[in-house]
N, C-alpha and C positions, 0 to 999 in steps of 0.2 A: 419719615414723614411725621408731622408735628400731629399728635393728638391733640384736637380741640372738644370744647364743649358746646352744647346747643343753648346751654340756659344763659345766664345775661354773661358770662363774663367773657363769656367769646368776643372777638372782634375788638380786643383793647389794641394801644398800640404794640403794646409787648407780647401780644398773640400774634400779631402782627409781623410784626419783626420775626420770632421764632419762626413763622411758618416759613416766611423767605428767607429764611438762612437754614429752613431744613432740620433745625433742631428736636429733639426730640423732649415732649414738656409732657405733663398732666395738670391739669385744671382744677384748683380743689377750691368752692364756693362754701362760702357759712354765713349764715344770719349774723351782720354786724350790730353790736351793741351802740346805737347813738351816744351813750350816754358813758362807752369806754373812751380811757385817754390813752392806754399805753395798747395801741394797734398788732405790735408783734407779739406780746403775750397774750393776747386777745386770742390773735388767728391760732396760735399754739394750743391755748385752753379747746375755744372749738374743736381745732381739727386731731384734737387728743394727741397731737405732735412732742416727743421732747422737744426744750424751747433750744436747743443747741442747736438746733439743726433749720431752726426757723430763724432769717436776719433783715436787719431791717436795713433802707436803704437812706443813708444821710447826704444832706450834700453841705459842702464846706469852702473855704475861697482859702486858698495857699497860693500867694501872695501875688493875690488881684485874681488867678482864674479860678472858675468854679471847678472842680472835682466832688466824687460820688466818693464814699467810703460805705462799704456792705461787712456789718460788723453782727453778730448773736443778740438776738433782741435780749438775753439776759447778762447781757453786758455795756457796755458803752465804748464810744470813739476816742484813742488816744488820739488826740491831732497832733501831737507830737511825734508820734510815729509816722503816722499819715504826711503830714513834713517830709517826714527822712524819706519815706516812702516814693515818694513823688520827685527827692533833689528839691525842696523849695525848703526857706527858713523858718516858713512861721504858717500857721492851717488857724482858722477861726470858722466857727458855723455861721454858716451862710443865711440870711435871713429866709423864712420861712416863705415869703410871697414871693422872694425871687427864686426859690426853688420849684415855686408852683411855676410862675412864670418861664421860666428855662425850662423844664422838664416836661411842661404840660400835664401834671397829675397835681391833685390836691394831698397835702400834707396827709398821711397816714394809709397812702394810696399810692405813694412814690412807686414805681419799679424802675428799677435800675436796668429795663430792657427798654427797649424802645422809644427813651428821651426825646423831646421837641430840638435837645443841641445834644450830639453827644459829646460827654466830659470823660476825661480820663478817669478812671476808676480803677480802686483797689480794694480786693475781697481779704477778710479777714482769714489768714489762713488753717484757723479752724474748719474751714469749709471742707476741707481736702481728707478730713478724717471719716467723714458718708459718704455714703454713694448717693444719697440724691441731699439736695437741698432744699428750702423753701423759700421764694422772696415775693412781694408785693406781685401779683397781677396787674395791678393797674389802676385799682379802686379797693377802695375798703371793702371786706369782704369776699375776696378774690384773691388767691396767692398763686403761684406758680411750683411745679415740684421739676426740680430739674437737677441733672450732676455738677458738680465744682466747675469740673472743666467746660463744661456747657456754656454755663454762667462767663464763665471768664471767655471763650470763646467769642459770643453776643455781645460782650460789652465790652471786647478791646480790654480788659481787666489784666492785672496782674495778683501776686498771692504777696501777702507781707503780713507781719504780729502788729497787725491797727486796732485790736480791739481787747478791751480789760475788763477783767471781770467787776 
């Protein structure tokens, strides 16, 4: 049964989703900085987290559909991997409004659980070296703590080297 919380970040759609597929999640909330830009080392710094284990969630168009890449927020997205990854030729980031718009979360609030469409997604397979992970909640200041295979579970995911340091 999915551990939820009572304070605001309950009831997102990626709480949501975990409940009904049974997952097993914990809920970790922190005072978001308005005035931070980079969201995954943010929730790290807060949540006293190594940042390896906290990822952020991207989304990207390989060629024409949107796809999720979940890569270590102290790294970045090869799309070229993510490419090979997928069987497509060529990955480019997805504009930022249509990610809102597809996914139903605002930019730095993405969770790769519970999307408006769900997109094929591929988790950076650094993930597979903890036992739990951390990715977006739902909203800025809202993360989710969950295991690899969980994550990959929920989102139809697969594991691939999509992400550089």
């Amino acid at each position: 049964m999915a551990k939820k919380t009572s304070e605001s970040g309950a009831g997102t759609p990626a709480t949501v989703a975990l409940g009904q597929a049974g997952i097993h999640f914990t809920p970790h909330l922190y005072q978001h900085d308005a005035a931070a830009t980079n969201f995954g080392l943010e929730a790290a710094e807060k949540l006293e987290l190594d940042p390896d284990r906290v990822f952020k969630t991207l989304l990207a168009d390989a060629d024409g559909q949107l796809v999720v890449g979940i890569v270590p927020v102290t790294g970045t997205l090869d799309l070229k991997a993510l490419a090979l990854a997928l069987g497509a030729k060529k990955a480019v980031m997805a504009d930022p409004k249509l990610a809102e718009r597809k996914t139903g979360y605002v930019v730095g609030g993405i969770s790769p659980i519970g999307q408006k469409n769900a997109h094929p997604t591929v988790i950076d397979e650094s993930a597979i070296l903890f036992d739990t992970v951390f990715v977006s909640g739902g909203r800025r200041g809202f993360d989710i703590e969950l295991s690899p295979d969980d994550l990959a579970t929920v989102t139809s995911g697969s594991f691939a080297p999509i992400g550089r340091p």
